[in-house]
C-alpha positions as CSV (number, residue, x, y, z in Angstrom):
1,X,-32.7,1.2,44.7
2,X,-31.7,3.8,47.0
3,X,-33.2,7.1,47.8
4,X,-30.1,8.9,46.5
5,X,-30.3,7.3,43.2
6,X,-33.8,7.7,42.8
7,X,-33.4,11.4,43.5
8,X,-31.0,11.6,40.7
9,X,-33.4,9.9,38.6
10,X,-36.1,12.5,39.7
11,X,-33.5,15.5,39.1
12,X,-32.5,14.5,35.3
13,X,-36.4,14.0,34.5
14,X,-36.9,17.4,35.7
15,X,-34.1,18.7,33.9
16,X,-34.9,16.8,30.4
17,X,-38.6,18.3,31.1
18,X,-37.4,22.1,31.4
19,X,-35.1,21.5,28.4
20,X,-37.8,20.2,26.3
21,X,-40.2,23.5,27.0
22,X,-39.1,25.6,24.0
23,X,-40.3,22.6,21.7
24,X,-43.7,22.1,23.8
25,X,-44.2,25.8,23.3
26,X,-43.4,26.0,19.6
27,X,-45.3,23.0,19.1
28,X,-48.8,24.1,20.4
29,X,-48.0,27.6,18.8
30,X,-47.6,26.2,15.3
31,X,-50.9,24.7,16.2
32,X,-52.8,27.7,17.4
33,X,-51.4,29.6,14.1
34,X,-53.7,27.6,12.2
35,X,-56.9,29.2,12.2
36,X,-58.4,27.3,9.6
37,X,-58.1,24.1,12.1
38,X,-60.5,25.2,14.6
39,X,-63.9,27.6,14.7
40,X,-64.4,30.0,17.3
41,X,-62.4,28.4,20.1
42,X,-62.7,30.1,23.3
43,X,-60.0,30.5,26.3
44,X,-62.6,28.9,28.7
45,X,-62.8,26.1,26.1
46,X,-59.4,25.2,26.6
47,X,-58.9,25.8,30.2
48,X,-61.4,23.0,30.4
49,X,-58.7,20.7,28.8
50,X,-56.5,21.6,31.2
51,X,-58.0,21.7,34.2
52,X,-58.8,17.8,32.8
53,X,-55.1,17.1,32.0
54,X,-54.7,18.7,35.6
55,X,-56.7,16.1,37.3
56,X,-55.8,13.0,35.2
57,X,-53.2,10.8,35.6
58,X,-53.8,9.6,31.8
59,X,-52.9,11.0,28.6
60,X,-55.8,8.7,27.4
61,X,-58.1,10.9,28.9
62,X,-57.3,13.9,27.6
63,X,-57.3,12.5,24.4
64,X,-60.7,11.7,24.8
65,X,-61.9,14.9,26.2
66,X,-60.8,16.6,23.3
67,X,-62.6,13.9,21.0
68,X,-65.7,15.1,23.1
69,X,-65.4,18.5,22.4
70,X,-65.0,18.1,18.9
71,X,-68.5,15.5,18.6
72,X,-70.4,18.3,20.8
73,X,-69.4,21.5,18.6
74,X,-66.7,22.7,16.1
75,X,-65.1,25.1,18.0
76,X,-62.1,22.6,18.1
77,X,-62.6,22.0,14.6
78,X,-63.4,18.8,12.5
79,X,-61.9,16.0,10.9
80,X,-58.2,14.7,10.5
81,X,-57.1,18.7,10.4
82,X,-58.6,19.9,13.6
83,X,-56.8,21.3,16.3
84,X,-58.2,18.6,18.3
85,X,-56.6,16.6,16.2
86,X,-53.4,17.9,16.0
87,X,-52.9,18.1,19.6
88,X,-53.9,14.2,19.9
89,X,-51.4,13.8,17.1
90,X,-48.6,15.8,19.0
91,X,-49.3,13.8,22.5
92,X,-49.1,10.3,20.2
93,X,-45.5,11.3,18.5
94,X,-43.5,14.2,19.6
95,X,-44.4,15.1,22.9
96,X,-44.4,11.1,23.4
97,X,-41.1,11.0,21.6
98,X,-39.7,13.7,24.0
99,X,-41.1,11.6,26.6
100,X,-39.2,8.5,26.1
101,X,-35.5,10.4,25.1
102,X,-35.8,11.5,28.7
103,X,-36.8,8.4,30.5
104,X,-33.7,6.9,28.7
105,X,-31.5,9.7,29.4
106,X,-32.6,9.4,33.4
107,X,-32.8,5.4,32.9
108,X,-36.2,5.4,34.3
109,X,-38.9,3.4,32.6
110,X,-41.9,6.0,33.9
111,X,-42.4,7.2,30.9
112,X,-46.2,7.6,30.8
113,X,-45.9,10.4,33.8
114,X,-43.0,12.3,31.9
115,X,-45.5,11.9,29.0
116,X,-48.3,13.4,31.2
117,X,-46.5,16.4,32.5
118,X,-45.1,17.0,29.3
119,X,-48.6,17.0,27.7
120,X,-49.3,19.6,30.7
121,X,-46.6,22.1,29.9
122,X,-48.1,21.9,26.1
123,X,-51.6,22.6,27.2
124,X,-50.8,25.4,30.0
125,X,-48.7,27.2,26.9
126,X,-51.7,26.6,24.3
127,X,-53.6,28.3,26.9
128,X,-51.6,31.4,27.5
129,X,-50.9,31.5,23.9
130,X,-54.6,31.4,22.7
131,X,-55.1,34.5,24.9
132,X,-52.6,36.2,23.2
133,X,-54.0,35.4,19.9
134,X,-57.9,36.1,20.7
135,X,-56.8,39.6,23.1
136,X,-53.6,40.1,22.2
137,X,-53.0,40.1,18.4
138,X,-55.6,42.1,17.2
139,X,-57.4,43.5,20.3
140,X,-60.9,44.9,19.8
């Protein structure tokens, strides 16, 4: 394959990743609206998952992480309608989903590191948006 072909490749993933942002970000704030499905979650607490998502090249590993946190303390919540939970269950369908409509859009069969950088985006906007509601919302 040539390099210019590949670079196209490269370019529509990108572009498919930026257009997907406005679902990543609705998605993990629909999450994070749901008090009930977590305890006293912490920003530090979930800049830990993303400073793991940062330095894994597996969504698999994340997954587990957040499986972790959840056997360790309920700050993440318990059971089937955890946070934890519903971030493993957002990876798994429709940030996987999003995943694979842009690797066929680009024709590129990488989907696992669309998947990955996708799962990133979510994480870094749960982050910012978890500040917002702990400071933010209704500031102290």
């Amino acid at each position: 394959m040539s390099d210019f072909s590949e670079q196209e490749k490269q370019l529509k993933i990108q572009k498919g990743i930026r257009q997907s942002e406005d679902f990543l970000v609705t998605w993990i704030q629909d999450a994070l609206d749901n008090r009930r499905s977590y305890g006293k979650l912490e920003e530090s607490q979930f800049r830990n998952l993303l400073r793991v998502a940062d330095t894994t090249e597996s969504t698999e590993v994340i997954k587990n992480f957040l499986r972790y946190q959840v056997g360790r303390d309920d700050k993440w919540g318990r059971g089937k309608d955890s946070l934890a939970e519903k971030i493993i269950t957002d990876i798994n369908t429709r940030i996987k989903e999003k995943a694979k409509e842009i690797a066929k859009t680009a024709k590129s069969e990488d989907i696992n590191s669309i998947l990955l950088e996708l799962t990133r985006r979510y994480l870094g906007y749960g982050a910012r948006y978890l500040t917002y509601k702990l400071k933010g919302e209704n500031p102290n």
